[in-house]
N, C-alpha and C positions, 0 to 999 in steps of 0.2 A: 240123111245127107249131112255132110260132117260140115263146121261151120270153119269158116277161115280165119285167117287171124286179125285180117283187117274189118270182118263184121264184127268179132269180139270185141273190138275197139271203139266200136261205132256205139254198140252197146253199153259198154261203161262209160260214154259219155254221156248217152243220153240218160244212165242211170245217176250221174253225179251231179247234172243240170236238174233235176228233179230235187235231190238233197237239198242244192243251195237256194230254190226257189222256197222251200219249204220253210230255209231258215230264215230267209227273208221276209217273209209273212210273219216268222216268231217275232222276229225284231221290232218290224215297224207296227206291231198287234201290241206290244209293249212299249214302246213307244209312246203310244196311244194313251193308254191307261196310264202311265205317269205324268202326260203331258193334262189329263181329266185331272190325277188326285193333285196335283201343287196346284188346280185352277182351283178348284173346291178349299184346298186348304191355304190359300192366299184370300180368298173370298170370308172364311171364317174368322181370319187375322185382321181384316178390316171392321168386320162386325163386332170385335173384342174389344177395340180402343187400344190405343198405344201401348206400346211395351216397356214397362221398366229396366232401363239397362242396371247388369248389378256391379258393385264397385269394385274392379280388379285393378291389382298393381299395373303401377306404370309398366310399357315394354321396358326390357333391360339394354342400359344405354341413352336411353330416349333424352336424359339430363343434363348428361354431355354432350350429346348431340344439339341439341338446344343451346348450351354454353357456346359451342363454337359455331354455329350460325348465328348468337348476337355476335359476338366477336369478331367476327368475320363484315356483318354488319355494320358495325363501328368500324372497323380497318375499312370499308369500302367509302362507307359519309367522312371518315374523316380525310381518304383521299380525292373526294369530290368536293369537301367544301376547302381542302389547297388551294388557297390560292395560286394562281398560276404565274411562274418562275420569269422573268423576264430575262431575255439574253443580254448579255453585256452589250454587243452593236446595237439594240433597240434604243437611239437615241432620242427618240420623240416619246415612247413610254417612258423614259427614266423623266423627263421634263413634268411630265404631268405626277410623276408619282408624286404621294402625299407620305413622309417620313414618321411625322407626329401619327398619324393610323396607324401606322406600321405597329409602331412603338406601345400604344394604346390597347393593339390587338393582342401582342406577346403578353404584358404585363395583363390584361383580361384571361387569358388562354391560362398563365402560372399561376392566378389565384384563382381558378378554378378545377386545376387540376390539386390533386394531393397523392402525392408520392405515396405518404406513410396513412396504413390501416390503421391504427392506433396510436396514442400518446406516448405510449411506450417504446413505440420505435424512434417516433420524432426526438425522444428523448437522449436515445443513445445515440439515433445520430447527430444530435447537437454534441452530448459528451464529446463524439470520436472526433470529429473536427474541431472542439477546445481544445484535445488532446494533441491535434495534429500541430495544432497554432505553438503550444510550450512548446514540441520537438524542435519545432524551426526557432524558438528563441533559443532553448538550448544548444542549439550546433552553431549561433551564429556566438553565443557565448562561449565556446568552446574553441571556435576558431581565434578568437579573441585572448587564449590561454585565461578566461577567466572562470576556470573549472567551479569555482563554488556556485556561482551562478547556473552554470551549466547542471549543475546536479540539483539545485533547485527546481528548475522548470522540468527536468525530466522528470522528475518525480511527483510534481502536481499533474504532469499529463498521462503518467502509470495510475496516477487517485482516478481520474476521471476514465482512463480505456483500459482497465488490465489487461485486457484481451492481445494490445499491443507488443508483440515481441521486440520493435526496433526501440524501447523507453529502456528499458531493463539493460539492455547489449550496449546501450550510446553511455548510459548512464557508469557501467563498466568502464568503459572505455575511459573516461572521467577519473574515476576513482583509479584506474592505473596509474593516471597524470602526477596522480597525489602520493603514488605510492601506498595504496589502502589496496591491500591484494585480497585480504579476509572476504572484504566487501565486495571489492569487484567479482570476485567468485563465488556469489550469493547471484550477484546480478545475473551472471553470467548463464548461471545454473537456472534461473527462473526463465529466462528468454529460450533458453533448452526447450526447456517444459512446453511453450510454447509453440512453438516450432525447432523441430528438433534436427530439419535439414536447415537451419540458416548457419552457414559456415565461419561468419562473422564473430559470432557468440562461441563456438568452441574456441576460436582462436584466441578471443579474450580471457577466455577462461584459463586457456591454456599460460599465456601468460603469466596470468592470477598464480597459475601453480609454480611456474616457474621463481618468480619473486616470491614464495613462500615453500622453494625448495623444496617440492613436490615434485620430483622428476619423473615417476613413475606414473601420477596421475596428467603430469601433462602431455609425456610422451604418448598417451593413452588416447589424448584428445587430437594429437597430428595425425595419430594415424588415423583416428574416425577422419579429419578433413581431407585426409587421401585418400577415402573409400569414398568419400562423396565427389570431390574431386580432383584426381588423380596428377593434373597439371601444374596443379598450385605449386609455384615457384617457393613463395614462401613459408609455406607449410612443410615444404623437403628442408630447404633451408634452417630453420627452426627446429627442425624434427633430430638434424645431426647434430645441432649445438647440444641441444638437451641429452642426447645418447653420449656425447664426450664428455659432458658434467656427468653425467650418473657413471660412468665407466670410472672419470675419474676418481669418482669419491668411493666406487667401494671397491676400486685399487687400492686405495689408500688406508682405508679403514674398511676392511672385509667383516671386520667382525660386530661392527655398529649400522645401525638402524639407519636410514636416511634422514625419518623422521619419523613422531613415535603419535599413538593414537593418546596418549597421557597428553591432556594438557594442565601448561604451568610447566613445563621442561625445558629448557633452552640450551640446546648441544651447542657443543663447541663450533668455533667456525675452521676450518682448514684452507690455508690458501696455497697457491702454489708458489715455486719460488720465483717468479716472472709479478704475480701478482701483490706481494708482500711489497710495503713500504721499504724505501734505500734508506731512511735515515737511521741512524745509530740507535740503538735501544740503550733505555737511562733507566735504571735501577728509579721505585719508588715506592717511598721508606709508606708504609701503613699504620696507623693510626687507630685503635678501637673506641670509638664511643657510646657512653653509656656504661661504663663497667660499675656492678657493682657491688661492694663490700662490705659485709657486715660486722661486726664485732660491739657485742657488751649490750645485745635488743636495741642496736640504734644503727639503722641503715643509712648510709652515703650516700651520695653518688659523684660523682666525679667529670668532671665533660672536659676531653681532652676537644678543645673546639678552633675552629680555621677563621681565618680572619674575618673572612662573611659571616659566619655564623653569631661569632662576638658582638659583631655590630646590630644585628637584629638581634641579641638578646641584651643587650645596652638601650636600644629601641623600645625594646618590650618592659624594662625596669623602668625608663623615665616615665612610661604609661604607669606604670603601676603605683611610682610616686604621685603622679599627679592625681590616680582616683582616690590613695590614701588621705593626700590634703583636701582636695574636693569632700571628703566625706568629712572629716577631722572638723574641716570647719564649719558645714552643717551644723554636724552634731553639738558644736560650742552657740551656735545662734541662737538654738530652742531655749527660749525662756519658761520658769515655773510658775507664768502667770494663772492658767486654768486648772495647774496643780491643786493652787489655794481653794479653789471654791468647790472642787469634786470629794471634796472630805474622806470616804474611806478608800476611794480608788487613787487616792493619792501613792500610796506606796507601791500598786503594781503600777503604776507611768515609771515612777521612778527607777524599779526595779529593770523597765525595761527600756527607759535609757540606758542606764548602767549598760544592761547587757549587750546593747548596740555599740556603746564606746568599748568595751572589752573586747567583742568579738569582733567587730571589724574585720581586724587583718584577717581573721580564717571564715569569715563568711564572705565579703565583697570582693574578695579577688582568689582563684584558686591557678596551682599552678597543674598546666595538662602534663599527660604523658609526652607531648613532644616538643618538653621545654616553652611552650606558649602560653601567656596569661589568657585567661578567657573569666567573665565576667560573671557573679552568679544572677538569681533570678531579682535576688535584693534591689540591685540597683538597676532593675531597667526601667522604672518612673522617672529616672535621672537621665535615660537618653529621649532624646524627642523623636516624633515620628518622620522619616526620612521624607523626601520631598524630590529628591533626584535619585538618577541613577548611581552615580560618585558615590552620593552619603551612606545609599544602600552598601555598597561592595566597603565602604571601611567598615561601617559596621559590623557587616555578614563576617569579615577576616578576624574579627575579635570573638564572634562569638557562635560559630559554625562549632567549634569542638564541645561546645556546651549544651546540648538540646534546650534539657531546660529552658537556660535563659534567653535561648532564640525562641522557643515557644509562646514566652511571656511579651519579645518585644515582635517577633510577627502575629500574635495578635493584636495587636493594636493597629497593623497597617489595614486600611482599606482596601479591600477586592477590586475595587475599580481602577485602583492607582498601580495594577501591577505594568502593565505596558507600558508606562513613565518608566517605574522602579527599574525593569529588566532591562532597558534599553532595547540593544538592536538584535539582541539573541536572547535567551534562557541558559544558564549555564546548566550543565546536565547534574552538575555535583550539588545546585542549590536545589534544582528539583529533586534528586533523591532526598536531600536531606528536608524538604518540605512535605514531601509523603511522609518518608519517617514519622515526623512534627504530629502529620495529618493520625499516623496507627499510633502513636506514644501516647499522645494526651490528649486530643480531639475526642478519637474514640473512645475511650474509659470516662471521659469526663461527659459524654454527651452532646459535645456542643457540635455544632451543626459545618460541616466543609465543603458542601457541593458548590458554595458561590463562589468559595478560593479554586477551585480544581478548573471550573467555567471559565474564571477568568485568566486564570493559567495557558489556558488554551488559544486566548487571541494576543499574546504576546507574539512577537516578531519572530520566525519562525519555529515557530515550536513542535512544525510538524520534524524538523530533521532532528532536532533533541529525543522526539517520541520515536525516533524510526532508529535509532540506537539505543534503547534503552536493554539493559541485558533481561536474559530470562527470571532472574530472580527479582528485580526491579518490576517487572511486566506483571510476576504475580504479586508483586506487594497492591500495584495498583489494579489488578481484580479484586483483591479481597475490600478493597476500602469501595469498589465501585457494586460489590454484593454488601456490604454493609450500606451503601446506601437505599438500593432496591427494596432494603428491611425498613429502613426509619424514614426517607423522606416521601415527603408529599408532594412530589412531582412526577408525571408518570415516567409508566416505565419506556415509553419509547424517547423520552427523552432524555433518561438515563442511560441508555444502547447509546444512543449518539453518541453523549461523552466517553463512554468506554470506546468508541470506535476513535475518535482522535486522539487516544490514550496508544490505541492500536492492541487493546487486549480482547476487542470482541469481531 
């Protein structure tokens, strides 16, 4: 009998309810048996004694995360221990409040907090707020038109922040005032460096180039300030004037240079004819001095000379009579009394009297190459040591063209007494010619110059003397400050210093 289709049916379920029963006994039979061995082996883990954990790195993260739950920590206590804000209408809390806690609490609260990790931040940022303080004396010096000043303090607060770009651009700005455009385009050029979007310092710059006929490199610098920004009234402005001088001039002269990379060249000036002087031009007759003429081995010279110049070389004769008499009669005072009793050294004293009264004129006064008496080394026991500033500067005028003899008579001054001697600046021509002094005869003779160089340094400002010194001046004073690294006994970090307020290290 054939089967239907709904008993077929019937059949594979009861065939499939059989399967899952089956696997249902596998599972929970397994079950069973895992749930014996973790008891057996939880059971053996107690019978062992503890377990040594072994040392694994920290989770990745886990130290930051820690970081910002204290933080977070502290941001919470410190706005629970806020004290809480009183409204302005709370007029019965303002009556009670106590001011002096108040006050007590802030100043408690700043000295226990500290801003700076280290000394060395605390440091600069003391420098930067010194630096800050000079800026503002400077601009109020400057509004003042009292530019040397102003260029003073800017430049001790560039010592203390170099980092500062507004020291270098103000400091420019300055030196415009003065007409020093070399310099102000040094300045100019460093604030660049600095920051090289401040618009202020191109334009200074540009400036700079323009009062030093630089048309090319200033126009250079409008358009950079019209790519930074484009509205600038006076950078357009500025930028056409400079385009009509430059057009103008090599209209005029196509075939010349504006200016040349030679320096020591000084091209002609061209003006236009709106700008040329109205008055009458006067013929004047020229003059050559110094010609001179030889004939028979006996050289001339001849000085065709102007009224001024007569007079100071009239000036310079009555000096000349006077140290002639001055010496003359010295030399007549010296009696032959210790002659008699030195017996055979009697004839060289004698000998070399004679030769003091003979020689005289051509040892104790020589005449320079630019018609100036200058003094030899003979008689500088006959001048005393100076005591002012005045005495210093007549004397320096006598005897500046003679090394020598200024050698012999600034050694004799005292290190300590230069800040009297100099007065209220260093003049830059005495300092080259005391290094000089210092490489000529200091060094071959061995005597010792770091205490003169030391005390050079705390004269009245002698940093703007140092901060124009030329390149070749800068290396005279390296090599005298490597020659001392070699001979003195002072270390060497204290000889860096002094090279550093030299400005050569």
């Amino acid at each position: 009998m054939p089967i239907t289709k709904h008993e077929e049916k019937m059949v594979d379920l009861q065939h499939q309810l059989r399967e899952n029963q089956h696997d249902v006994e596998e599972f929970l039979s397994d079950m069973q048996n895992w749930e014996t061995r973790m008891r057996k082996k939880d059971t053996n883990l107690k019978m062992e004694g503890p377990v040594i954990e072994a040392q694994l790195p920290p989770v990745r993260n886990t130290l930051d995360q820690k970081k910002m739950r204290k933080k977070k920590k502290r941001t919470t206590e410190r706005v629970q221990n806020k004290p809480k804000r009183i409204s302005s209408y709370d007029y019965l809390s303002w009556d009670t409040f106590d001011v002096n806690k108040a006050i007590e609490e802030v100043d408690r609260q700043k000295d226990s907090s500290s801003e700076y990790e280290t000394d060395e931040e605390w440091d600069t940022e003391r420098k930067k707020h010194l630096a800050e303080e000079e800026k503002e004396k400077g601009n109020a010096y400057f509004r003042g038109g009292e530019y040397d000043q102003a260029i003073e303090h800017y430049s001790r607060g560039f010592q203390l922040d170099p980092t500062n770009h507004l020291l270098p651009a103000n400091r420019a700005m300055a030196l415009i005032k003065q007409k020093k455009f070399a310099a102000a385009e040094v300045d100019a050029t460093t604030a660049i460096s600095l920051e090289p979007l401040y618009v202020k310092a191109y334009m200074r710059r540009a400036s700079a180039m323009v009062g030093l006929t630089k048309f090319e490199l200033a126009r250079a610098d409008y358009e950079r300030i019209l790519n930074l920004e484009p509205q600038n009234k006076l950078a357009k402005a500025e930028l056409e004037k400079t385009e009509k001088e430059l057009m103008r001039s090599v209209s005029r002269h196509p075939e010349e240079k504006l200016f040349t990379q030679e320096p020591g060249i000084i091209s002609p000036l061209h003006k236009s004819s709106e700008c040329r002087s109205m008055k009458s031009l006067r013929r004047i007759a020229i003059e050559e001095v110094g010609i001179e003429s030889q004939g028979d081995d006996v050289v001339t010279t001849t000085f065709k000379q102007s009224k001024s110049l007569q007079r100071i070389t009239e000036k310079d004769n009555r000096m000349f009579q006077k140290f002639v008499s001055k010496s003359d009669s010295l030399a007549k005072s010296v009696k032959p009394k210790a002659v008699e009793k030195l017996g055979d050294s009697e004839s060289k004293q004698r000998n070399a009297l004679s030769d003091a009264e003979e020689g005289h004129s051509s040892s104790s006064v020589s005449l320079a190459t630019d018609g100036t008496f200058s003094e030899s080394s003979d008689d500088m026991s006959g001048k005393s040591v100076p005591q002012t500033s005045y005495h210093f500067q007549s004397d320096y005028k006598v005897l500046k063209h003679n090394k020598e003899a200024f050698f012999h008579y600034f050694k004799r001054i005292a290190p300590s007494t230069f800040p009297t001697l100099f007065g209220e600046m260093l003049d830059s021509d005495i300092l080259v010619n005391i290094l000089a002094v210092f490489k000529e005869f200091y060094v071959p003779a061995g005597d010792s110059f770091e205490e003169h160089l030391v005390s050079l340094t705390r004269v009245k400002r002698f940093e703007m003397t140092a901060l124009f010194l030329s390149e070749r001046e800068k290396q005279l004073v390296s090599n005298l400050i490597a020659h001392l690294k070699q001979t003195s006994s002072s270390r060497e970090e204290d000889i860096n210093n002094l090279g550093k307020k030299y400005r050569v290290l």
